[in-house]
N, C-alpha and C positions, 0 to 999 in steps of 0.2 A: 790609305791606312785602313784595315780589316778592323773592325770593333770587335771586341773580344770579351765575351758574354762568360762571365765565370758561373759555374756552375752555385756558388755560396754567396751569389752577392743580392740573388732577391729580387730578380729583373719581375716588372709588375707587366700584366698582359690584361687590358680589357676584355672581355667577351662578347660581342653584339649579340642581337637576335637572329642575325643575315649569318653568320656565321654556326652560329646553333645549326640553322635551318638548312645550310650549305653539307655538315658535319651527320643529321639524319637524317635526312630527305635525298637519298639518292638519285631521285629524278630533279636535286637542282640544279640548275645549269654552272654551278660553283663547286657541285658536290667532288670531284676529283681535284680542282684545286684546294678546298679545304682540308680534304685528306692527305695530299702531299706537304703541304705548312706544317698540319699537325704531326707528320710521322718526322721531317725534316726540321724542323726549328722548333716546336712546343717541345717535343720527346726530347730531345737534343741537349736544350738546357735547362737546367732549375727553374722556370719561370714559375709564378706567382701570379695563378690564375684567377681573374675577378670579375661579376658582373653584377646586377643588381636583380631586385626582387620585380621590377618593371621590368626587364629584358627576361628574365623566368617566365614570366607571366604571359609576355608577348607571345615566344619561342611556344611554349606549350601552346599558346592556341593558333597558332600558323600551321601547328604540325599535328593537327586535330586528326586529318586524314589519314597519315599511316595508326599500323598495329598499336595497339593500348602496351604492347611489350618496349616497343621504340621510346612511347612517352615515358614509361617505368626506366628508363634505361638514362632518360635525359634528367627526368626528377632524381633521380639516384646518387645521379654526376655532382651535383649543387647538393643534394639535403645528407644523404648518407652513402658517401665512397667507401668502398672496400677497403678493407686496411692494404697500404701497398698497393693501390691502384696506381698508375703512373700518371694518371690526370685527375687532380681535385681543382674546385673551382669554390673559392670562397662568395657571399654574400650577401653586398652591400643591399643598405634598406632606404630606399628613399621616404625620406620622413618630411614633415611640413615644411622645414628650414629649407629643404633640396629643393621643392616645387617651387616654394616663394622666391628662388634666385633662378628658378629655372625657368619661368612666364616671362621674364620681360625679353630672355634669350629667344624661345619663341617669337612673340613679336616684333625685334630689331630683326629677324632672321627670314618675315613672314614668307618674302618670294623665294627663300632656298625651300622652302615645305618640309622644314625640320618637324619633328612631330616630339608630341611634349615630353615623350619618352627619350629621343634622342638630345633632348636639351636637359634633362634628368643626370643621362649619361655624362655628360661634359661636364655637370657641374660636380659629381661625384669622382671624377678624373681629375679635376683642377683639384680638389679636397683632401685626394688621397695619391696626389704626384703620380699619378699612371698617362706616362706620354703617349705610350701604343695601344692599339685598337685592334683584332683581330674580327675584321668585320669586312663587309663587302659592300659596305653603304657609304658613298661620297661626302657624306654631311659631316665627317671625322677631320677631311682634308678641308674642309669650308671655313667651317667656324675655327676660330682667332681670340684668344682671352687676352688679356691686360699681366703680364707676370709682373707689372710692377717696373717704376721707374722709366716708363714709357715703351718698354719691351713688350713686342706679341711675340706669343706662344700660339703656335698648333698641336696636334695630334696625329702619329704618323700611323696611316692605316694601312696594317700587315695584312696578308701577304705583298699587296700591290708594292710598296715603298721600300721590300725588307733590303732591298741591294743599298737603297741611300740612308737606311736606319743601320743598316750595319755598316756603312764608312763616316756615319755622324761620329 
């Protein structure tokens, strides 16, 4: 059975950093795969793009090396899209509460070498029910939360997973 992603119903998509970096870094070795996701499944449907002010942060200084127009181009995407752009990316802000749930994540997790940004991310995922990840970093498919009632939850990270997230 095909899952069937309606254009008005608000599908949430995280943003990593790895994916930033895939999206304008032409010399990353993702860059063609990220550009196919995005032109083939982001443009495709309504999704409801999100990342954080920790993944902002990251992305711009990963991506230190190219042109100061590339950085202007990515700051732009997150703080002020055109009106009518076809990809706006909202916000989140990690605030004390996020860290304080997100250290001990870290720690249980110490041999996967999640870093405290990507335990930031999970916790701000579980906060704001965003199952997908648009990233190219393993630590998505790793980590396991508690949904409650003895159920784990994962995180299905796009593009790698999108054939078994679209027949979930």
């Amino acid at each position: 059975m095909e899952r069937r992603l309606s254009p008005d119903r608000g599908h949430k998509l995280f943003v990593d950093t790895s994916a930033f970096v895939a999206l304008f870094d032409h010399a990353d070795q993702y860059h063609k795969q990220a550009a196919t996701f995005k032109d083939t499944f982001i443009l495709r449907y309504n999704l409801r793009l999100l990342t954080s002010n920790y993944i902002y942060s990251e992305a711009m200084s990963r991506l230190t090396h190219l042109p100061i127009e590339v950085l202007q181009q990515l700051d732009a995407l997150i703080h002020n899209p055109l009106p009518g752009a076809p990809i706006k990316i909202e916000q989140l802000w990690v605030k004390k509460d996020t860290i304080v749930k997100a250290v001990p994540i870290y720690f249980r997790y110490i041999e996967q070498r999640f870093s405290i940004t990507d335990c930031t991310s999970f916790i701000l995922m579980e906060k704001h029910d965003i199952r997908a990840a648009f990233t190219f970093d393993d630590h998505y498919k790793i980590y396991t939360y508690n949904k409650g009632h003895g159920v784990k939850a994962g995180f299905w990270k796009l593009p790698e997973m999108l054939d078994s997230y679209m027949s979930a």
